[in-house]
C-alpha positions as a Python dict, from the first residue, in 0.01 Angstrom:
ca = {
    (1, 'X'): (0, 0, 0),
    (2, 'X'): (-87, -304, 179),
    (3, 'X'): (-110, -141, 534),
    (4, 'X'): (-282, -463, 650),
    (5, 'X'): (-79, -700, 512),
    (6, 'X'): (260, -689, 702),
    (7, 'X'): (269, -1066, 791),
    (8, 'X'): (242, -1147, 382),
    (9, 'X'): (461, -841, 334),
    (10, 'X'): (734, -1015, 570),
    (11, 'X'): (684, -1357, 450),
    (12, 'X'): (711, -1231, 19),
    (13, 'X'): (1030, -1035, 138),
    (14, 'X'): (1240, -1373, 316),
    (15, 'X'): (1107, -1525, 2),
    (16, 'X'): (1242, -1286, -253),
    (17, 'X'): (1535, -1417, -482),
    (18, 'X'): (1446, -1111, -767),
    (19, 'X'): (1318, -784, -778),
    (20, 'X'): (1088, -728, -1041),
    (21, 'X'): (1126, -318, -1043),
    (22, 'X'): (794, -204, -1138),
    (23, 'X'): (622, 77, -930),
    (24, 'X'): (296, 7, -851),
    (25, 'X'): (-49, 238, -705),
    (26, 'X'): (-338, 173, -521),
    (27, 'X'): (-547, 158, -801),
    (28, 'X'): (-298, 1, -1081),
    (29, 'X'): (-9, -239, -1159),
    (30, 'X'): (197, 57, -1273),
    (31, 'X'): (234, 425, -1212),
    (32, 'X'): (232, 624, -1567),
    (33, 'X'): (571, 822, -1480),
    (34, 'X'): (775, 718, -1168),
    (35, 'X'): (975, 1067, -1245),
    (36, 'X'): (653, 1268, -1151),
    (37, 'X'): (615, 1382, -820),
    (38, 'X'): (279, 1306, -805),
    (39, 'X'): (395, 901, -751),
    (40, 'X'): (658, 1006, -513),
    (41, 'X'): (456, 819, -206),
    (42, 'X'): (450, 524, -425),
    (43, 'X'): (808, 516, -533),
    (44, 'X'): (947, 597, -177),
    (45, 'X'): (707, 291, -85),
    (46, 'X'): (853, 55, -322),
    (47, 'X'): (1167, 153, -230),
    (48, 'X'): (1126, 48, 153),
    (49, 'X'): (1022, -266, 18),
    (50, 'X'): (1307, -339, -165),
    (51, 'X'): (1570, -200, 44),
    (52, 'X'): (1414, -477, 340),
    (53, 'X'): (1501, -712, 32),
    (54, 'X'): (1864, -575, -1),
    (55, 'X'): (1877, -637, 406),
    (56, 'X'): (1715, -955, 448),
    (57, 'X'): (2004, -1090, 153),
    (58, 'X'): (2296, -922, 326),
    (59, 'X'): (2141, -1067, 607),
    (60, 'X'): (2160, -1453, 498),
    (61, 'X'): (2454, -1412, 324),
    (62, 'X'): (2347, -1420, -24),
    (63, 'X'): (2599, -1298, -252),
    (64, 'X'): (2389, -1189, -562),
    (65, 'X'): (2003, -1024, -619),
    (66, 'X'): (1915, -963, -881),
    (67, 'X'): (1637, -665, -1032),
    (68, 'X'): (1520, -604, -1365),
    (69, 'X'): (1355, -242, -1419),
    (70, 'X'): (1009, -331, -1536),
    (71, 'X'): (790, -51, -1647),
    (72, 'X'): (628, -218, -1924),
    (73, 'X'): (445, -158, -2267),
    (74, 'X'): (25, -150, -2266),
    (75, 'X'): (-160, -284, -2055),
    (76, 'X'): (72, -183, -1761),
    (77, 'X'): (135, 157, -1913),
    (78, 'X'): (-119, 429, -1934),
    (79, 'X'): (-241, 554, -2255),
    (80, 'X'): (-346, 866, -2329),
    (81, 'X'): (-748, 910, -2442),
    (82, 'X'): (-843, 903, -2837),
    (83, 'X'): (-449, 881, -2974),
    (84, 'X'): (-357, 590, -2794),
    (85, 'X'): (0, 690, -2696),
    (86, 'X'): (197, 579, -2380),
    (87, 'X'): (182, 888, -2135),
    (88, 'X'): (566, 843, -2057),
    (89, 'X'): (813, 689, -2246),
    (90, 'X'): (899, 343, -2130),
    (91, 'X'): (1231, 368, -2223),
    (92, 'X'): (1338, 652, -2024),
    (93, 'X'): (1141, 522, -1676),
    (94, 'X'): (1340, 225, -1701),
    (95, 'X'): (1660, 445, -1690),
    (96, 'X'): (1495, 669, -1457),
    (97, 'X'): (1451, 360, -1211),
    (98, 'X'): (1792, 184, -1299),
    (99, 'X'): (1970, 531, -1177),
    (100, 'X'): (1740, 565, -872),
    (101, 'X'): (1805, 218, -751),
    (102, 'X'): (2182, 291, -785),
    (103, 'X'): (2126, 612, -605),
    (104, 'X'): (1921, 467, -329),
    (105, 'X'): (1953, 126, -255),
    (106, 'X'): (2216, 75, -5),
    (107, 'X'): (2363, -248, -34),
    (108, 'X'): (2618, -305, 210),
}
């Protein structure tokens, strides 16, 4: 989770005008099912990340942000083997994320 990148990390965040909501892993653009506790590390990172977003605006005084949930269709997604079907449905892990960044972020 980019441990050794805090300066870059710091630098993207100042720079950040609109969150592209996608939860990412170590080994992949995109986590099959941010509901499943196994990406709970993940999510909770992504979450840090964007809430020092949230801050940084308030911060500066910027008076909108914007995020788009952003768990996407194939390649992002993971397929399951020989039928070819999304593990999770896409639909329902954007709502999933839309509600947990309501719940979540605090933006005051």
């Amino acid at each position: 989770f980019l441990q050794d990148q805090q300066e870059a990390i710091a630098l993207a965040i100042e720079r950040t005008h609109h969150i592209h909501a996608r939860v990412g892993y170590t080994q992949g653009a995109q986590v099959p099912d941010p509901k499943d506790d196994l990406w709970k590390a993940a999510l909770e990172q992504h979450l840090i990340w964007w809430q020092k977003v949230v801050n940084h605006k308030i911060k500066k005084g910027a008076e909108t942000l914007t995020i788009t949930t952003e768990f996407g269709a194939p390649p992002y997604t993971v397929l399951l083997p020989q039928t070819h079907k999304p593990i999770s449905d896409q639909w329902q892990n954007n709502i999933f994320m839309m509600n947990y960044l309501k719940q979540n972020l605090v933006l005051q």
